[in-house]
C-alpha positions as CSV (number, residue, x, y, z in Angstrom):
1,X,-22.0,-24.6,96.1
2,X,-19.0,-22.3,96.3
3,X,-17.6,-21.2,99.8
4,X,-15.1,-18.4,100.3
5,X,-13.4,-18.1,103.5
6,X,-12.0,-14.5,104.2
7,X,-8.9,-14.3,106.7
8,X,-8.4,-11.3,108.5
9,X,-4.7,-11.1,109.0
10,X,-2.9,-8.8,111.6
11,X,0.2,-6.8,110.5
12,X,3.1,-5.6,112.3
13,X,3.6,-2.6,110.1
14,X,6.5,0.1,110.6
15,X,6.0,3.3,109.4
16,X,9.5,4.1,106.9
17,X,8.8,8.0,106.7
18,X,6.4,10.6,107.5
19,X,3.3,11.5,106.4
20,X,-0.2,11.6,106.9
21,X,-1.9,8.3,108.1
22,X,-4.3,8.2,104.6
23,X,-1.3,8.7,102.7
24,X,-1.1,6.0,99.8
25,X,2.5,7.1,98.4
26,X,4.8,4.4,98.9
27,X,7.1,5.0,102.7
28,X,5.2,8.6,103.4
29,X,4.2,7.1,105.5
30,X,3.7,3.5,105.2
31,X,5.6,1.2,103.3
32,X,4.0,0.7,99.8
33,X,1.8,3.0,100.3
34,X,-0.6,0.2,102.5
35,X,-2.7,2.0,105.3
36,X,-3.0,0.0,108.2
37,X,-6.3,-1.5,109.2
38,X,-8.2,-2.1,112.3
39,X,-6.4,-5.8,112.5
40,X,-3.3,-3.9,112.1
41,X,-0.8,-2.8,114.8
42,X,2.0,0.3,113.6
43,X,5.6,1.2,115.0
44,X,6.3,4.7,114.7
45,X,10.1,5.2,115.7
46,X,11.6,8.3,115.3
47,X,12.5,10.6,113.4
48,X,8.7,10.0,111.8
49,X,5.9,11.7,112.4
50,X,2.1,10.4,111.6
51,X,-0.5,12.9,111.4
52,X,-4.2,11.2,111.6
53,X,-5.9,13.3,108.8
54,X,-8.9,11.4,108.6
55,X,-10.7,8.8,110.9
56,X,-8.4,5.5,111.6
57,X,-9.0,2.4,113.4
58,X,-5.9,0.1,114.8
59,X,-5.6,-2.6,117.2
60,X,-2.5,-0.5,119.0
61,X,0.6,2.3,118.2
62,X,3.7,2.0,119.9
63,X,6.9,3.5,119.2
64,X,9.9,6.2,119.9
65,X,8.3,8.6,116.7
66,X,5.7,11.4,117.2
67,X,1.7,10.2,116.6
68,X,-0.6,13.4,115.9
69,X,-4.2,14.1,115.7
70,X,-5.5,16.6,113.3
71,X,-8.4,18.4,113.7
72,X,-11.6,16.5,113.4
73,X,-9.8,13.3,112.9
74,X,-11.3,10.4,114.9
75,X,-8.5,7.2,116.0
76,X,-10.4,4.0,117.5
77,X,-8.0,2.2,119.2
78,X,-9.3,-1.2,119.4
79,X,-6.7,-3.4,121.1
80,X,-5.0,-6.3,120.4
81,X,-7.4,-9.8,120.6
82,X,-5.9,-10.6,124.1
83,X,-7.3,-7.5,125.3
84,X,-4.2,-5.2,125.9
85,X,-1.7,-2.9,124.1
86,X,-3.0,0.7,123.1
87,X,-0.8,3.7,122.9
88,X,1.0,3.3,126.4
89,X,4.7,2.6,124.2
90,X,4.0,5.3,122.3
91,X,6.5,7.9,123.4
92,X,4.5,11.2,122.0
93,X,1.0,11.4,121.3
94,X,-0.4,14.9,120.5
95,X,-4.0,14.8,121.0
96,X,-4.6,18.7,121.1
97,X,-5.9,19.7,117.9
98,X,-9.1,21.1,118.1
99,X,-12.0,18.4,117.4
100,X,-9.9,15.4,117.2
101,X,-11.7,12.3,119.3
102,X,-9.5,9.2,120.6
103,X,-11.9,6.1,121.0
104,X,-10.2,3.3,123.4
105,X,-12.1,0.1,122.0
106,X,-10.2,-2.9,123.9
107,X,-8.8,-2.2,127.9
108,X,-8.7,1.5,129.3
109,X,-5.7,0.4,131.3
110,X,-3.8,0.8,127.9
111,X,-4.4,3.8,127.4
112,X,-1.9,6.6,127.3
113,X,-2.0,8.6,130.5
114,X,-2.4,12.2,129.3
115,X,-4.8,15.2,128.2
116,X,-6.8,14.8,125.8
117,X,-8.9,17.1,123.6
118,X,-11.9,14.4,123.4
119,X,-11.2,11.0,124.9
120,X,-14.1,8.3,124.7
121,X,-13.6,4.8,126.3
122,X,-16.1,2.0,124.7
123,X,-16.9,-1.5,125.7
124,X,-19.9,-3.4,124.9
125,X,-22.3,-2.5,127.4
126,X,-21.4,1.6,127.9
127,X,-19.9,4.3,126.3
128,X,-18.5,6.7,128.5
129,X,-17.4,10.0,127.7
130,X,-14.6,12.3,129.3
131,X,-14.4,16.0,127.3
């Protein structure tokens, strides 16, 4: 019998340029060209700029850079495994692209505390809404 035992592993990753968040060319934006995952948690600083071009999951974003939605991207902010973090350090998120939805996975308390074009706030046992 052969077992296999898969580890998840968290990352701390810094984006080293700008660039769209799908982007696979090495430091535009991530380095080596490695999007982050949903176990994954990313430190914009500025003078980068991340454009969500497509639809991302991450445990949280913090930062001094710029974080943008496109339109009709989706971001699922999931949290980190205690339960808190989100986008609260980031210092701009620009939600207002037209059809862009922010999904808050982990703690709502963690969220960043501004307008939103579609915010959604998940747990287990709801889903609830705000357009």
């Amino acid at each position: 019998m052969l077992l296999f035992s898969l580890n998840c592993l968290a990352a701390d990753i810094t984006a080293t340029g700008s660039g769209n968040w799908s982007s696979t060319v090495p430091n535009a934006p991530w380095p080596g060209g490695i999007v982050p995952g949903p176990n994954d948690d990313v430190d914009v600083e500025a003078p980068f700029n991340i454009t969500v071009d497509s639809t991302a999951s991450i445990q949280y974003i913090y930062g001094s850079g710029t974080f943008r939605m496109a339109p009709g991207a989706t971001l699922n902010v999931v949290g980190d495994p205690a339960g808190g973090q989100g986008t609260y350090q980031l210092a701009t998120l620009d939600t207002s692209a037209a059809g862009n939805t922010v999904i808050y996975s982990g703690n709502a308390f963690w969220a960043k505390h501004q307008n939103y074009y579609h915010l959604m706030f998940t747990n287990t046992v709801a889903t609830n809404q705000i357009d």
